[in-house]
C-alpha positions, 0 to 999 in steps of 0.5 A: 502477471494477471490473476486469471493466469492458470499457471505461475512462472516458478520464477521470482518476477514473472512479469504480466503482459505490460504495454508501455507508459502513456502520456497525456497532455495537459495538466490537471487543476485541483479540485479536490472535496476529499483527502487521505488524511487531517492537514499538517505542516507537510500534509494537503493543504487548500486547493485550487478549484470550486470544489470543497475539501474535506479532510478525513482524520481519525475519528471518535465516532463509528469504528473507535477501537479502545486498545492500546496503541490502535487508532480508531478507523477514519471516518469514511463508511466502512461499507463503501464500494471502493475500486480503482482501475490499473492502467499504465502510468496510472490509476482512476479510483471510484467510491460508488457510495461517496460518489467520488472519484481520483484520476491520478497518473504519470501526467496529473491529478484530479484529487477527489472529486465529487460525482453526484451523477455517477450511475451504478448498476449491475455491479458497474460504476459509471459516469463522467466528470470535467475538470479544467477542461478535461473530461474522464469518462469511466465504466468501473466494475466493483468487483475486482479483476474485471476489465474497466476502462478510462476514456481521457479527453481534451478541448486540444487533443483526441480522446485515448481510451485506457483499459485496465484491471479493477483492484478491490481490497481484497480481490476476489479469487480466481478460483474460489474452490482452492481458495477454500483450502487456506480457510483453516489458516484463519483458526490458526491465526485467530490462536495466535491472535487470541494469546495474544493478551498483551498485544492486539494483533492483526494478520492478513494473507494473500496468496500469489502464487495461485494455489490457494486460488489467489485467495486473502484471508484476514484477521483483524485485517482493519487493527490500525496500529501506529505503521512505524517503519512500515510506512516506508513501503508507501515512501518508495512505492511513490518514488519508484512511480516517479521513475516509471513516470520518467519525471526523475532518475535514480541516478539523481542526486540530492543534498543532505545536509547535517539538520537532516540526520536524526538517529533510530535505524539507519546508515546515513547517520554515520557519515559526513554530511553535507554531501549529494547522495543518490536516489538510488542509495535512498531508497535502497537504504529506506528499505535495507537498513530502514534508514530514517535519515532517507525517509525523512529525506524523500519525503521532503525530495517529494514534496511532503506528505500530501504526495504520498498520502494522495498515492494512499488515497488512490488506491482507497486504502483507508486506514492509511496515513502518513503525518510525521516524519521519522523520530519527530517526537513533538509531532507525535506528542501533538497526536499527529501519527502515522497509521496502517492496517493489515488490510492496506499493507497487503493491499498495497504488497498485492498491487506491487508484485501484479505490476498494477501500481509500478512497471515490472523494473521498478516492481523487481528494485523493491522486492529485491531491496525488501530481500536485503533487508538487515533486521531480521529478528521477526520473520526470517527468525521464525522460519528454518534458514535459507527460507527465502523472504523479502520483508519490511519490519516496523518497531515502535515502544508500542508497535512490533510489525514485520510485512512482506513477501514469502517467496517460496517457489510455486506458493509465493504469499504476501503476509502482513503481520502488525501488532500493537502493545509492548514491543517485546511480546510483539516480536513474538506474536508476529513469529508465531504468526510468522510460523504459522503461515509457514507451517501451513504453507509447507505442510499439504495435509494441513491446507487440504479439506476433504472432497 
């Protein structure tokens, strides 16, 4: 479903146009200068290649914010023209102040590599790079939902061109006029925000239905508290791009043995182990009861953290890691932490539902695990019953978040409400927040400026 559409299908999963996967051949040697996030047991470690790496963790400097329980941004420019280009299969990322770029796709990844001749121009990234052998020559609009496009060569194989639509976090919207009239949401988060004494909140809206003009507003959109559950998301997001690759199947199974069962949320944890469990009852489970069992369990089935901090890092989402698993105390008590923001969450939700990160099929399994969702205290509390949601929610002693999709028919909004501070106060922050939005969205006269 492009954005530019003037007309919204009322039904849930409308799919945009979408051709099938390309596959490209080759493979693609690392040459990476650049990571999501600092190196762990499980996260990027050295790479092949003649590049230099560089890790980019939570820094001191520049962004610290003194809150409890929010982590200072990582130490990338917070000015930075950052976009990346949706073509099937895959994603091509730019940074035009870094000057670096990732191609990453169902057949490879590059990870960041340095451009130092990149040109920018009009608006527009461009330029070459070569990495083994294969050349990726690119024209990247900065601004979001513009037409970019990819051209993949190799010493053995013709060129193919990849087309595609640009994604800024925020995208701009189709129609800045009716973006107006969610303005005054803002104030009203910004309340809730500011009653908030206990709890350093932030809130990030985007409308998907077009009524509001595809129109994001934020508040504290870059507050980058612990992610907790929420986490999640990015875990299944990178599964269901393997499926779409078609390199494994959710009818596989894997082993999950009695060391793998730690306690918090969950299902598995009451079964009898070892025994083979599916990737579809996994990622399913992640989601639906936020079984920490399953995502401890993927995250070692996909290779540990760098896959998934690589799947972040894609899509220039800078507040985002993912550096222990799931109830892993000591790793926590080392400082290594999993971090997001409302921005990245929103981000990540908007690309879901647009079909710009995973296939229709795989986009409607997710939100439809979202809609099962079985802790419920946060925003479907908020909200009248039967209100239709699909949600993620994350609880930590110091973390109260709950994220996710408003499916009202005809004003479908992706919401992302995260809070930092004590746990109890934070559920009730993000009703309110909850509240709000809803309120908004069901009342005209209160979206509505005057002509």
């Amino acid at each position: 479903m492009r954005k530019s559409d003037k007309k919204r299908s009322s039904s849930l999963f409308a799919p945009r146009p979408h051709v099938p996967l390309r596959w490209l051949a080759a493979a693609v040697a690392l040459v990476v200068v650049a990571t999501t996030g600092p190196a762990t047991a499980d996260g990027p470690g050295p790479a092949a290649g003649t590049g230099q790496q560089i890790t980019d963790g939570p820094a001191d400097e520049g962004g610290r914010n003194d809150e409890p329980g929010v982590e200072p941004a990582p130490e990338r420019a917070p000015t930075s023209e950052v976009s990346w280009l949706s073509f099937p299969g895959g994603v091509f990322a730019v940074d035009s102040l870094g000057h670096t770029v990732r191609y990453r796709a169902c057949d490879g990844d590059t990870g960041r590599v340095a451009d130092p001749d990149m040109r920018v121009a009009a608006g527009v990234a461009s330029g070459e790079v070569t990495v083994e052998g294969r050349s990726f020559r690119y024209q990247v609009p900065l601004i979001g939902r513009g037409a970019g496009t990819l051209v993949v060569s190799g010493p053995h194989a013709q060129p193919v061109e990849l087309p595609g639509v640009v994604v800024t976090s925020p995208q701009p919207p189709t129609d800045p006029v009716e973006g107006a009239r969610l303005f005054p949401l803002s104030g009203q988060l910004a309340r809730v925000v500011a009653d908030a004494s206990l709890n350093p909140s932030g809130a990030s809206v985007r409308d998907l239905s077009g009524r509001y003009g595809d129109q994001q507003i934020s508040i504290n959109g870059a507050l980058r508290p612990k992610a907790a559950s929420v986490i999640k998301l990015w875990i299944l997001v990178e599964l269901l791009r393997r499926v779409d690759c078609g390199q494994v199947s959710l009818d596989d199974g894997v082993l999950v043995t009695p060391a793998d069962v730690v306690g918090g949320t969950g299902q598995l944890q009451f079964e009898t182990f070892p025994q083979e469990v599916t990737l579809y009852r996994l990622a399913r489970y992640l989601i639906k009861y936020s079984d920490n069992v399953a995502a401890n369990v993927l995250i070692t089935y996909l290779g540990g953290f760098a896959p998934v901090n690589a799947l972040v890092d894609s899509m220039n989402q800078r507040s985002t890691i993912l550096a222990r698993r799931m109830l892993d105390s000591a790793a926590a008590q080392r400082g290594e932490e999993n971090y997001t923001s409302p921005d990245d969450v929103v981000s990540l939700l908007g690309a879901v539902w647009d079909g710009e990160i995973l296939t229709p099929t795989s986009r409607d399994l997710m939100i439809g695990f979202m809609r099962e969702q079985t802790l419920n205290t946060k925003i479907p509390a908020a909200l009248p019953p039967g209100v239709p949601v699909a949600h993620k929610t994350g609880d930590l002693p110091d973390a109260s978040h709950d994220v996710g999709y408003y499916l009202i028919p005809g004003t479908e909004t992706a919401v992302a409400f995260l809070t930092a501070g004590p746990m109890a106060t934070g559920d009730e922050t993000v009703r309110r927040m909850a509240r709000t939005v809803y309120d908004f969205l069901v009342t005209p006269s209160v979206g509505a400026v005057e002509e």
